[in-house]
N, C-alpha and C positions, 0 to 999 in steps of 0.2 A: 440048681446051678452050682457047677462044683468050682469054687475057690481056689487059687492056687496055694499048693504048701508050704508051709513056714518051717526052717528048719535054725530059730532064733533060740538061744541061748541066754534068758534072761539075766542082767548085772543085777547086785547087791541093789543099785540104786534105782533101776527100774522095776523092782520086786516092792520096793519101800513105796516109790508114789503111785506105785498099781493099788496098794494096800490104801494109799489114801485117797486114787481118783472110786476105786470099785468098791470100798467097802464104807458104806456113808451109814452118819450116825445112827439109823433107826436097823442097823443090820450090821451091828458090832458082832454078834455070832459068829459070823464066817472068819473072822479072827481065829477063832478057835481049830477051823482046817487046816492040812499039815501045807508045805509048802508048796510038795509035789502038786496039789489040787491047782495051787495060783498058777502054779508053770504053764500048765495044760492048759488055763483058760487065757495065759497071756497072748495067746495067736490071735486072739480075735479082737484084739485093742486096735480100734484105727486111730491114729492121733491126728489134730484138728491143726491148724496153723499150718499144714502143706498140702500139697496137691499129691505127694505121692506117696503111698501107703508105706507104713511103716510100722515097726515094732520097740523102736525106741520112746518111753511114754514123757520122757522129759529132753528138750531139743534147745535151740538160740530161742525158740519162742517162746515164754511162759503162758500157758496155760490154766486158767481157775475152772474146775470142772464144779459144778452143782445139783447134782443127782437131782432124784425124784423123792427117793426116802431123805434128804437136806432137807427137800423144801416142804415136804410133809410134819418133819419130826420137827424142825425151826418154827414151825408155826407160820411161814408163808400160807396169805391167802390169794396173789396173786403174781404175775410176773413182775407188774411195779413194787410190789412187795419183796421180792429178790434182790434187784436192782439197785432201789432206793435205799436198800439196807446193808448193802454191799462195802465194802471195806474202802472199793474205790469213787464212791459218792461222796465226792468231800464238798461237791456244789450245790446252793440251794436249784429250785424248780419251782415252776407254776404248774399251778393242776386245780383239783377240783377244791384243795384247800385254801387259794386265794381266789377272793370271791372279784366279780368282774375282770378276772384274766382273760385274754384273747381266746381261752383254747382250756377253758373250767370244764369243758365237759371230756377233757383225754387224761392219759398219763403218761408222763415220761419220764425220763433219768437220763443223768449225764455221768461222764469219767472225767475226776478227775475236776473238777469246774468246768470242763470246758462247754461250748454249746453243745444241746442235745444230737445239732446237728451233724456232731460230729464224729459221730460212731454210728458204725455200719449195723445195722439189724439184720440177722438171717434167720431163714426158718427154715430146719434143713437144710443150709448150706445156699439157701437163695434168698434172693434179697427181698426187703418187705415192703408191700407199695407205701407210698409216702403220705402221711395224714393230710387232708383237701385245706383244714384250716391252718391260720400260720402261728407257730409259735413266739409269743411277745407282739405276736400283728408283722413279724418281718421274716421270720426263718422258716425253712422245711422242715420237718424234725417226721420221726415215729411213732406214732399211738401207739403203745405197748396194753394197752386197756384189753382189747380184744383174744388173748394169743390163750387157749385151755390150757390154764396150767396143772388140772387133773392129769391131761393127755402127755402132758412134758416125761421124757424121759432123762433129759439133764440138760443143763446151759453152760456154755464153753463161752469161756469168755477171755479172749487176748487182748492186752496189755498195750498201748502201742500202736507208732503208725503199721498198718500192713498192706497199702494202696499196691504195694508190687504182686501180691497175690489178689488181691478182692477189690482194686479199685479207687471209683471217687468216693469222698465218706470220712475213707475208713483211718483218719488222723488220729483220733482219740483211742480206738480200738475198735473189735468187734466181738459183737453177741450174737451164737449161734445157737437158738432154739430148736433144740432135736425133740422131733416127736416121736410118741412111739410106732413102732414097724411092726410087732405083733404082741398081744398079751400070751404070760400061760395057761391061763384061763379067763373065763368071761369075767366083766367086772362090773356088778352096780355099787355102787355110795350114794349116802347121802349126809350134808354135812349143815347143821343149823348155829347158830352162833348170835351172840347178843354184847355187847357193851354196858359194866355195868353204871356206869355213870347214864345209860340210856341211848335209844336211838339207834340205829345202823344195823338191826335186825336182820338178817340173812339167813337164804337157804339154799344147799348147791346140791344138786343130783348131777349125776354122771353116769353111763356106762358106755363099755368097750368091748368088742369082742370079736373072736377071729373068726372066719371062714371060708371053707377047703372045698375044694373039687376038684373034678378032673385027677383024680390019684393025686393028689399033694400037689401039682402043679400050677394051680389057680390058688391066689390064697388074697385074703382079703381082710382087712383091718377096720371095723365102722367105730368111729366113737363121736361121741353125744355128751355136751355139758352144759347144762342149763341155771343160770343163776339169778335169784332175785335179791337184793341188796336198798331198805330203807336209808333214807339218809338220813345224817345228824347233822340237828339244826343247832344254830349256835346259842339258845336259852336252854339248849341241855347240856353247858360246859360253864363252869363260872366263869372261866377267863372270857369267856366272848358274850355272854348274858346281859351283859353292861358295859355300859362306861369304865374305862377303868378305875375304882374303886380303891387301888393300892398303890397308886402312882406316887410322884414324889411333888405333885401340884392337885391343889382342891380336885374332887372328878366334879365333871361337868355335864349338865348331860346334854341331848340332842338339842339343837334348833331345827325344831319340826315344825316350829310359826315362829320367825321370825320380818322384820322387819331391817334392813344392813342400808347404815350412810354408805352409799357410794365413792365418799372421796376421804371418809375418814377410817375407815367398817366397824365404828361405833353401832349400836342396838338404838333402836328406834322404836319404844313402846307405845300400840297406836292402837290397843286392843280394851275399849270404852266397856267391856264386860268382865276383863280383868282375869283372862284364861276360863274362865267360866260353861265356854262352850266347846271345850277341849280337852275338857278331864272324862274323857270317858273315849280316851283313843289310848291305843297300847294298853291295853287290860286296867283303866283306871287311872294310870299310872302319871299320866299328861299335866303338870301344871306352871304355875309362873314358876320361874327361875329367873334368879337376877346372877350374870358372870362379872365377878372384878376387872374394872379396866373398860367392859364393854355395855354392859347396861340391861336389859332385861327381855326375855322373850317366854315362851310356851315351850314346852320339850317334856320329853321322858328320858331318863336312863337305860331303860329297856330295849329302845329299838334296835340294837346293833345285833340284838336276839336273832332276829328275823331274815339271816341268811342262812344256807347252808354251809357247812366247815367240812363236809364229806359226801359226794353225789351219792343220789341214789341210783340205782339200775336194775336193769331187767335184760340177761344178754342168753341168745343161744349158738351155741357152735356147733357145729360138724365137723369133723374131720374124717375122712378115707382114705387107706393105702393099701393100692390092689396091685398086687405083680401076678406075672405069668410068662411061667420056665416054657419058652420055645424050643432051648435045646438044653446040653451038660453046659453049655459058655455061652449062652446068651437068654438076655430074661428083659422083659419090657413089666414098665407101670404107671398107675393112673392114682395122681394125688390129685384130693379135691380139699378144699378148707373156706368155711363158709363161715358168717359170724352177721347176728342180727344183736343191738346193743340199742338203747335204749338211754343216754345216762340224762337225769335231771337236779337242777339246782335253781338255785334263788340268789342274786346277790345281794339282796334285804332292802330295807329304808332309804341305805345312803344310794342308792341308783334307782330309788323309786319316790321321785317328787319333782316339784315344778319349782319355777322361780321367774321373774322377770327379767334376768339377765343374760338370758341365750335369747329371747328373741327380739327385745329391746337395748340391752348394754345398760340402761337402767332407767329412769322417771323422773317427773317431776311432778313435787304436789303444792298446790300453790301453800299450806299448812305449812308447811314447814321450808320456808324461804330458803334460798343461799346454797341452798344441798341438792341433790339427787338422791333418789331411794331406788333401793332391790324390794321387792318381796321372796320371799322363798318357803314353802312348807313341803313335809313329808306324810307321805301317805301311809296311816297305822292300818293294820288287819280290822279296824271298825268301817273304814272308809271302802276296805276291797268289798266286804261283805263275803258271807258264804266260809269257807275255810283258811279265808284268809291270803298269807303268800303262800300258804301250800295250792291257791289256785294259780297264782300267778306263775309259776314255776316255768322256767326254760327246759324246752330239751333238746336233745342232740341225740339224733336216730343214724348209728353207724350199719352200712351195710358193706359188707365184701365178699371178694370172692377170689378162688388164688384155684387156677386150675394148672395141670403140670402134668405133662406126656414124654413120658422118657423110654430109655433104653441102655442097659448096661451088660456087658458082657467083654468078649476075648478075641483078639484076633494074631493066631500067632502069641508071640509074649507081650504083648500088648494088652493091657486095660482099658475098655473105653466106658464113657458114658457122654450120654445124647438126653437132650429136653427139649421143650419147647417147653412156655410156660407164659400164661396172663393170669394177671394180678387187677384188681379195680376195686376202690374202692369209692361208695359213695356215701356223703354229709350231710345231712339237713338240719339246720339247727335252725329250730321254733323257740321263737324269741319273743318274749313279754314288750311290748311297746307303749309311748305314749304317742300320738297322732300329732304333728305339730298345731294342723289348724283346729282341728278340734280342740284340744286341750286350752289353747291360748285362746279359743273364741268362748269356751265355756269360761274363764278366769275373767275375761274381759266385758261379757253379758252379767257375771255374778257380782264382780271383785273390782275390776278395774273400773269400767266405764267407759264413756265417750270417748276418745282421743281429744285432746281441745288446743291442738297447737305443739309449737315445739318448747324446749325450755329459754329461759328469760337468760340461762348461766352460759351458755354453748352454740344453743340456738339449734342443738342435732337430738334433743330426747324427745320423748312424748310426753306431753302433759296430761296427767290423770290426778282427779279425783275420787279415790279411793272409798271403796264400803268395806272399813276395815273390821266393821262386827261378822261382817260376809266372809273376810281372809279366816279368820280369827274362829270357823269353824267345823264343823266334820261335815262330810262329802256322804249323798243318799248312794250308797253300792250303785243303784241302778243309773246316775251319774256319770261314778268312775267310769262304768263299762261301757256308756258310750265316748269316751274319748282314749280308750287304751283298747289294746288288743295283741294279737299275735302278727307277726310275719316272719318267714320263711327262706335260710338262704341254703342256696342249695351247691352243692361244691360236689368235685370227684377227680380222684389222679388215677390211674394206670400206667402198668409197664407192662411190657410185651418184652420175652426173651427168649430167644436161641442159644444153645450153650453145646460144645459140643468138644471132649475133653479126653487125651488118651496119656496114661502110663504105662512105665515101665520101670520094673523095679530091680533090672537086673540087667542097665542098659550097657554096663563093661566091666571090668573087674578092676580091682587097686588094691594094695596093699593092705587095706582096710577093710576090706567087704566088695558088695555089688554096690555101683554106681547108680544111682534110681534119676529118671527125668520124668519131666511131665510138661502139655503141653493145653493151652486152650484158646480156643477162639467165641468168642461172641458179636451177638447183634441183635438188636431193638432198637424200641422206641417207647417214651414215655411221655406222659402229658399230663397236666392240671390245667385245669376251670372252676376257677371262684364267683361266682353269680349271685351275689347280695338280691337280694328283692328288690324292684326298682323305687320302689320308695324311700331305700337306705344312701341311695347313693348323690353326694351332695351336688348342688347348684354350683356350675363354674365360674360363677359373678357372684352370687348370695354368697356361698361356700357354707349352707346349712340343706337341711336334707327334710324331708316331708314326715320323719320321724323324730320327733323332740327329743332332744342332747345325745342323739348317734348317729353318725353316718361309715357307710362305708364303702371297701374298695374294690373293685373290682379286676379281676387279671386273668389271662387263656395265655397258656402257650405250648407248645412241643420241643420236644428233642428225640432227634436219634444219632444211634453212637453204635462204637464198636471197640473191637477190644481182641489185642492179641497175649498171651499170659504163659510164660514157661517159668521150669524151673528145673533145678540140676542140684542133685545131694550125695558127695564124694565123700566116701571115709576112706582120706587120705591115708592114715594109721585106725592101727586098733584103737587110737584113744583121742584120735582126731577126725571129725568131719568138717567140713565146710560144704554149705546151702548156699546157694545164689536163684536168685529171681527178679526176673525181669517182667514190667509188662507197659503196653501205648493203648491209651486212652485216646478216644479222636470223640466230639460233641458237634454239632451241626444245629446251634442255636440261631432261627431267625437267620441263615444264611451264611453266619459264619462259625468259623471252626474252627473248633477251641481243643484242642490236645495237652498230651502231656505222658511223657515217659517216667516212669516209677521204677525204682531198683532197691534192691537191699540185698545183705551179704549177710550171712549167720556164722560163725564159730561155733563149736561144741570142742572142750578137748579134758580128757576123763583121765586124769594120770593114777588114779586110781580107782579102783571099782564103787569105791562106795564117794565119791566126787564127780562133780560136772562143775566146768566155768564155761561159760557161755555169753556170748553178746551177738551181739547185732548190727549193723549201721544200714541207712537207704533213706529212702524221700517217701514222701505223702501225699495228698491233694485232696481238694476240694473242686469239681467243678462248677460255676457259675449256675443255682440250682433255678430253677422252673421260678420261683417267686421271686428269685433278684431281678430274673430277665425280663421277666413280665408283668409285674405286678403295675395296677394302673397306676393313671395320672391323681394325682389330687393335690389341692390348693389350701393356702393359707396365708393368712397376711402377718407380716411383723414387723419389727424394726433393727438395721445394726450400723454400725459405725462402715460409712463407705473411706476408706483406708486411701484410696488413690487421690479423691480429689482431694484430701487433709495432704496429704503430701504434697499435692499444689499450692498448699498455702503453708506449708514448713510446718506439717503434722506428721511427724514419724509414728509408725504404730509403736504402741506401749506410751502415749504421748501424746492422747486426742481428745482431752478432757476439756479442751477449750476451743476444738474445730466447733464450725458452723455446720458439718456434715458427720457429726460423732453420732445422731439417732436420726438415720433418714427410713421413713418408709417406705415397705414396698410389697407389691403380691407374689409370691412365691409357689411353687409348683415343684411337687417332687416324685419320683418312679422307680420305678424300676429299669435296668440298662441292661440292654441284649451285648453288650462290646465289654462287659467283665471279662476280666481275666479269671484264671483259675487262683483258688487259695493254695499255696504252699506252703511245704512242711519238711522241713531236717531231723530225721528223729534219730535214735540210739537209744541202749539198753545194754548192759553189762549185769552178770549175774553170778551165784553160784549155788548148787544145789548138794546138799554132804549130809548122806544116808547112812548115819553106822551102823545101823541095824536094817533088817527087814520091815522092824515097824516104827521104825524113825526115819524123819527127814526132816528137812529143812530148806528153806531156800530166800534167799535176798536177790533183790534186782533192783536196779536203776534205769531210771527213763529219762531221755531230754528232747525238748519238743523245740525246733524253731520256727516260727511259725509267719508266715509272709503274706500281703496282699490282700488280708481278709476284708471283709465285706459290709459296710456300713452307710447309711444315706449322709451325706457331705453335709456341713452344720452350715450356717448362710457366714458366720466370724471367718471362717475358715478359705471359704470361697470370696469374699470381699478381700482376704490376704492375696489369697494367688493372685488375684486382679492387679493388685499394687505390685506382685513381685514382675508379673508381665508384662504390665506397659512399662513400667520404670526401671526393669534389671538389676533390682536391689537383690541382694543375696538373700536367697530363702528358699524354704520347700513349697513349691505348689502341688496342691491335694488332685493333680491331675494336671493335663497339658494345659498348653498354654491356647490352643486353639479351640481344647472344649472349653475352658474355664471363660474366655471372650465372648465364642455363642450362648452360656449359659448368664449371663451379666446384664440383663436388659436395659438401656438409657435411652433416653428420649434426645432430640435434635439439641438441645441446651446441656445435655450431660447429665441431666438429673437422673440415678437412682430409679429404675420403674420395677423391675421384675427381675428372679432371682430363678435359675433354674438348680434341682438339688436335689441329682439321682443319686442310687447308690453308685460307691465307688468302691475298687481297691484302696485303702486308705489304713486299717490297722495291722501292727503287727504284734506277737508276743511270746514271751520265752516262759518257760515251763520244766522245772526239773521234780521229778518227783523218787521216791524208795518206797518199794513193796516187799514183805517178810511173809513168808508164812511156817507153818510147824504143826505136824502131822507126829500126833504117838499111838498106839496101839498097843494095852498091857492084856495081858491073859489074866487074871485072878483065880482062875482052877474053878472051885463048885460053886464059885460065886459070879461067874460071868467073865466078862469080859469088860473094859473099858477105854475112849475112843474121844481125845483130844482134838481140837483141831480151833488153829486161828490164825487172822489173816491181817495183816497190819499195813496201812497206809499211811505217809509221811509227806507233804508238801514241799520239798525244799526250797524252792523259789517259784515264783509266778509275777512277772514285770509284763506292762500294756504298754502299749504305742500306740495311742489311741489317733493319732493324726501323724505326717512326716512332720519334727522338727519341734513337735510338742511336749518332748520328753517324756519320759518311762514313770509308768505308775506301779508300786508296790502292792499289790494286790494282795501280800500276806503280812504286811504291816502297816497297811494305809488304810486307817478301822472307813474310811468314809466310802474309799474305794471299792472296800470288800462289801457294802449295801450295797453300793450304785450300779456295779457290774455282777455281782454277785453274792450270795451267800456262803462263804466261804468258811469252811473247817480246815487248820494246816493237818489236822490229823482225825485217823479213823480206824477202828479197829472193832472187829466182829471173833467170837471165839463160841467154841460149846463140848461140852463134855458129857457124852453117851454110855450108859450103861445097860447091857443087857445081858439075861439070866433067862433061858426057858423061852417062855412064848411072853417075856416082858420083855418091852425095851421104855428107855425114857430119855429125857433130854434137855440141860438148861443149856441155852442160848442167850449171849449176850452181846449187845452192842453198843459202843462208846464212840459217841462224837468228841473230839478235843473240844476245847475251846475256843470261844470263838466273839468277837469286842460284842460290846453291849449296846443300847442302841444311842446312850447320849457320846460313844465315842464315835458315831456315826455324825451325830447331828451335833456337836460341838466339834467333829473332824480331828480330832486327834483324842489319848490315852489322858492327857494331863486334863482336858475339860473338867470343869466346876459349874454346876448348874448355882444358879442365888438360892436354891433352897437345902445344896449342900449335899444332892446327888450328885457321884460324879462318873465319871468316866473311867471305862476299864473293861473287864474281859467276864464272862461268863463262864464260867468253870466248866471241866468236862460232865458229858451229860448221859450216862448209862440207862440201859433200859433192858431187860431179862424177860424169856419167852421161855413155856417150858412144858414138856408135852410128854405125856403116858400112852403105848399102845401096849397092848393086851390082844394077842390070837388066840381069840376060844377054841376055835378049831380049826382044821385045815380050811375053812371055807368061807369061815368068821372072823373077822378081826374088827376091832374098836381102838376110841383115839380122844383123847381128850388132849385140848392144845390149849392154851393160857398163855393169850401175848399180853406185852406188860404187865407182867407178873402183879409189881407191886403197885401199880396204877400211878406211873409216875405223870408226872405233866411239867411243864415249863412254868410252875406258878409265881416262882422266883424271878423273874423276867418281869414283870408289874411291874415291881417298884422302880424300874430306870427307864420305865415309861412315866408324859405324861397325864392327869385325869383326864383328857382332853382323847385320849386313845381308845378306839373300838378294839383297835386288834394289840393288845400286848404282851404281846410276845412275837419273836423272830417266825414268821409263816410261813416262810419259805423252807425251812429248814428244819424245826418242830414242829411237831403235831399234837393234842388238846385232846385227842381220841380217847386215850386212856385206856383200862383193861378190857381185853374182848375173850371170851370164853368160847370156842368151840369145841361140840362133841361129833363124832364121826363113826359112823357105822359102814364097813366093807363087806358086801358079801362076793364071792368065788365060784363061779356054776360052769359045768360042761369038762370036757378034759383037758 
């Protein structure tokens, strides 16, 4: 297929960032070609952020390009490793390092804080089906876990809303994973790697390789990566090994037999053998412990050991890309991308034990009059029997499958391209269980006893006479396994898309150049189905579920949509262009339809050759995703101050400490809502890029996000407002009309308070400004190589929440309590690395620097000034560096080797302890640190065929 001809005239400054997108650290050589070489290759630069082809490498849109040789020579071992390490990852994330997360067995990353789900993911320029389970248990987000990052040829990554070109999503930005289209020769690896603090063992093979027929016409691309990866358990980290140990309060260790007053949570020592039959649980390690303040029980320090801090897996990919030249301007192809994964974890002791208080609320022993008791124990690796939690272990069996039938070619001066494409992915996460009735009828045949009435204090608990030598001991394996087990939930989303898209890049002339447009239409359809095992999902009276302390939720729904998308690029002057794009979103949720027009306008204006200033303006969105609209019903009971009827008696709210209705209970029910609006977003970006040289550049940018309408379940405080503002017309904001807020209010004939309804709503909104820098150098050295700067700088400038109307604005970058509660936040971030290569070496340190970020008693005393009584106090954790650094060596044309060394010097967050306290399994910030420590990988490439 022949190409149209380029007859572009490379600037100073598109010479400078070609040198930085094309020449990436582990292939500083090419540095050394004269200029004339780059000219010649710059025809073939497509730039990413528009629709229509061009030769300008720097545009209004900023672009972060990240090779193959970055993420080789950086010591990436995966696309969450990119990502996560990314200059614009200033927010923490759950994954498979916080143990009982919604969604331990994926990976994601976010821009910027914001929700993961708020950037667009593409592979190749199309969109990535959406992971089946929910991120935090409420949002849609991306498994990025899956995607070969052997097969990656670079990731483009913009800054930025860009909904007027790509959509709903894409507020945050978007990530477009470009795979590769052909190798220049066949390719096997193999790549093994260890941690030396222990554990997380791995080994990755790969190959790729081309093939031709039909005279050069038929051409075909297969690659294959297969990965196994042990996980690291947390008794192979000290930080997580124990209790913590270096707190600024005694450490304490587990209540793995305990005994808890129910109305005091005083310790209750009721154990007549005095720990005795307990010390030989957790490797020995089990005995009495008495806590000041609470009194005495059984535990180990150990147990916190026995989760995992990093999944293990076992995944295999596929990928294929087969074209075929029909004519000189037209060529058809068949992409295929398959993925079998595997990921497993354990979330240890603290999610592995029983207690009397989920299925009773608590006891009565005639022994000990006056009070109610809990019992509670944990189950050690003597009790699983066999290998322990390495049997017990969860997994999560990801499969997918993304197939894609296109065609591109010419018609006239016209560019076109055509697809179709389905995407499916599906979930099954095998889950470690305890049984409810079994568990609690084996406790109550062993431990408990007879029922014998209710209590004498309340007249609502069960009375029991306890065998407390019975609680007070280890459990025979063959026991355990009859009251726990596995079940099965099983999940899957797909999309289906038509895409069907023509250019022109020479649609009239101006002063400036040719006028380029472009034009696209689509249509599909996508779905999710979440299907817990029926055993998971709770009783709508009981509101507990046939599996002991977990229930869950179940949701199906569809959507189809369509979508029309131009765009238009005038270079009004030789040193002016202006972009404009437009594009209408239409959704057909459950019957109704949800739209939304997106625009943005671009500036470019170059008054000198080696300068760009550039900006941006236009809108963003989010449309109402599959899980807001559908997600099911479920229940819960509580209590809150009914606001209306205090007003009846002269209780104003902020003023109901002495209403007769300031804690009424009631049953509550809350969903998901097909009648969301869309999330909305105001964005901008102002910039400038100044290249003095061919191998310097530079560039700053600004971003600002307004962000509208987002998406949260209504709190019951909030809803009980709106009531008081509707019947009575007091001035105020209601979280929603006045007609839903009525049907969702449930009262009985006398007015009392019964039932509460509390879907999500439109409800938050919040502002975001943030600056990005980066700095590209290239030095020749003569006989000693070449060398090959580059870093990438992110700065927070503001971030304020609206977490309800009328609730005022939260500080999210100086409100230390805030920055826990909605996020893990860094105001800054910065990644940098300096490449040197000579001959058939190259080599490579990589660093990256999270700022700082409060500690956690500024978390938990809510402000900087906090004073603990023991004279820790409150404040900021210092900035936290961490260096990666990698040697390849080509033996020969066919050989190449690789040694990579991430966290050089094996740093960890050890410093974090002390402003925990002993009472702490996790301390350190988990969200946002990692306890992994140095990992060594070696790498062997071999080169075969021509």
């Amino acid at each position: 297929m022949t190409p149209h001809a380029s007859t572009f005239k490379p600037s100073l400054l598109s010479r400078a960032v070609l040198s930085a997108l094309l020449i990436p650290a582990s292939a500083v050589a090419l540095a050394q070609e004269s200029d004339s070489d780059r000219v010649r290759d710059l025809n073939a630069v497509t730039v990413t952020g528009s629709l229509i082809p061009q030769t300008e490498i720097e545009t209004a849109t900023p672009v972060m390009v990240i090779s193959a040789e970055d993420i080789q020579m950086r010591g990436f071992q995966s696309v969450a490793d990119v990502l996560q390490q990314a200059s614009f990852a200033t927010g923490g994330i759950q994954g498979g390092q916080v143990s009982a997360s919604f969604t331990q067995g994926a990976e994601a990353a976010s821009m910027f804080g914001l929700d993961p789900g708020y950037t667009k993911y593409l592979i190749n320029g199309r969109p990535m089906a959406s992971y089946p389970a929910l991120y935090n248990g409420s949002d849609v987000f991306n498994n990025i876990s899956g995607i070969p990052v052997a097969l990656i040829e670079r990731i483009e990554i913009l800054p930025g809303g860009q909904s007027s070109l790509y959509g709903s999503d894409a507020i945050a930005g978007v990530v477009n994973v470009i795979l590769k289209k052909n190798v220049d020769k066949g390719e096997f690896s193999i790549r093994g790697g260890a941690f030396s603090e222990g554990g997380g063992n791995s080994l990755r093979l790969t190959f790729a390789d081309n093939f031709s027929a039909m005279d050069g016409r038929l051409n075909s691309l297969l690659g294959i990566q297969v990965d196994d990866r042990a996980p690291v358990w947390g008794y192979q980290r000290d930080l997580s090994r124990q209790y913590n140990q270096n707190g600024y309060s005694a450490p304490v260790a587990a209540r793995d037999f305990v005994v808890i007053d129910a109305l005091t949570s005083d310790y209750v020592f009721a154990d007549p053998n005095d720990c005795a039959n307990t010390t030989g649980n957790f490797k020995g390690t089990t005995q009495k412990h008495t806590r000041a303040g609470y009194g005495s029980y059984c535990g180990s320090f150990i147990s916190p050991g026995y989760r995992t801090i990093r999944n293990g897996k076992e995944s295999a990919q596929v990928y294929s890309y087969t074209t075929f030249d029909v004519s000189d301007t037209t060529q058809v192809y068949a992409e295929v991308m398959g993925l079998y994964e595997e990921s497993e974890y354990s979330s240890g002791s603290n999610y592995a034990w029983w207690g009397t208080s989920s299925t009773f609320g608590a006891y009565y022993d005639p022994a000990y009059p006056d009070t109610l008791l809990n019992l509670q124990r944990a189950f050690a690796p003597e009790d699983i029997g066999g290998k322990g939690y390495r049997d017990i272990m969860s997994t999560d069996t990801n499969k997918a499958l993304t197939v894609t039938l296109g065609a591109n070619g010419q018609l006239g001066d016209w560019d076109y391209s055509a697809y179709v494409s389905r995407a499916e992915y599906r979930l099954t996460e095998h889950s470690w269980v305890r049984f409810r009735d079994k568990i609690d009828n084996y406790f109550l045949d062993r431990v408990l006893g007879p029922e014998q009435g209710l209590d004498p204090i309340y007249g609502a608990y069960p009375v029991f006479t306890p065998d407390y030598a019975a609680f007070y001991s280890s459990i025979d394996p063959a026991d355990f396994r009859s009251f726990t087990g596995f079940v099965d939930t099983k999940s899957r989303t797909w999309d289906n898309l038509a895409h069907v898209q023509f250019s022109n890049t020479s649609l009239f002339s101006l002063p400036g150049g040719d006028a380029g447009f472009a034009i696209v239409a689509e249509v599909g359809n996508e779905g999710w189905d979440y299907s817990p095992d029926s055993r998971m999902i709770e009783d709508p009276e009981t509101l507990v579920s046939e599996i002991w302390g977990m229930t869950a939720v179940s949701g199906a729904g569809h959507r189809s949509r369509y979508a029309v998308t131009s765009e238009l690029r005038m270079p009004l002057l030789e040193s002016l262009t202006v972009s404009a794009s437009g594009r209408y979103d239409a959704f057909d949720i459950a019957g109704n339809t949800v739209d939304k027009p997106t625009w943005s306008i671009g500036v470019e204006y170059r008054p000198v050759e080696s300068l760009l200033l550039r900006g941006k303006v236009g809108t963003a969105f989010r449309a109402p995703s599959l899980a807001d609209a559908f997600q099911g019903l479920s229940g819960y009971y509580n209590s809150t101050v009914d606001y209306y009827r205090c007003s009846l008696d002269g209780y104003l709210p902020g003023d109901t400490d002495d209403c007769s209705w300031d804690n009424e209970s009631y049953f509550g029910q809350s969903s998901g809502n097909p009648d969301l609006k869309p999330i909305e977003a105001d964005v901008w970006n102002a910039g400038v890029v100044w290249s003095p040289t061919a191998k310097l550049s530079f560039a700053v940018d600004y971003y600002s996000w307004k962000i509208e309408n987002e998406v949260d379940s209504i709190n019951d405080n909030d809803l009980m407002r709106g009531e008081y503002y509707c019947r009575t017309g007091a001035a105020g904001s209601p979280v929603a009309s006045c007609d839903d807020i009525l049907s969702w209010v449930g009262r009985d004939a006398n007015g009392k308070l019964v039932s509460l309804y509390t879907p999500k709503v439109n409800i938050a909104r919040q502002e975001l400004e943030v600056v990005t820098a980066s700095a590209n150098y290239m030095l020749d050295i003569g006989r000693f190589g070449s060398l090959n700067f580059s870093s990438n700088y992110t700065s927070k400038v503001s971030h304020e929440l609206e977490p309800t109307p009328g609730a005022g604005t939260i500080d999210l970058l100086r409100d230390p309590y805030a920055m826990w509660y909605y996020d893990s936040y860094a105001k800054t971030r910065v990644d940098a690395s300096i490449a040197w290569a000579k001959d058939d070496w190259t080599t490579t340190l990589y660093a990256n620097r999270i700022g700082s970020t409060p500690n956690y008693l500024a978390y938990a005393g809510e402000g900087y000034d906090y004073v603990h009584s023991s004279g820790a106090k409150a404040g900021k954790w210092g900035p936290y560096v961490t260096y990666n650094a990698s040697v390849n060596w080509r033996a020969t044309d066919d050989l190449a080797f690789s040694l990579m060394v991430n966290n050089l010097t094996n740093k960890m967050p050890d410093h974090q302890a002390s402003n925990y306290p002993g009472t702490s399994s996790t301390p350190w910030n988990n969200y946002y640190y990692d306890i992994l420590g140095r990992a060594v990988y070696l790498e062997a490439k071999y080169s075969f065929g021509k």
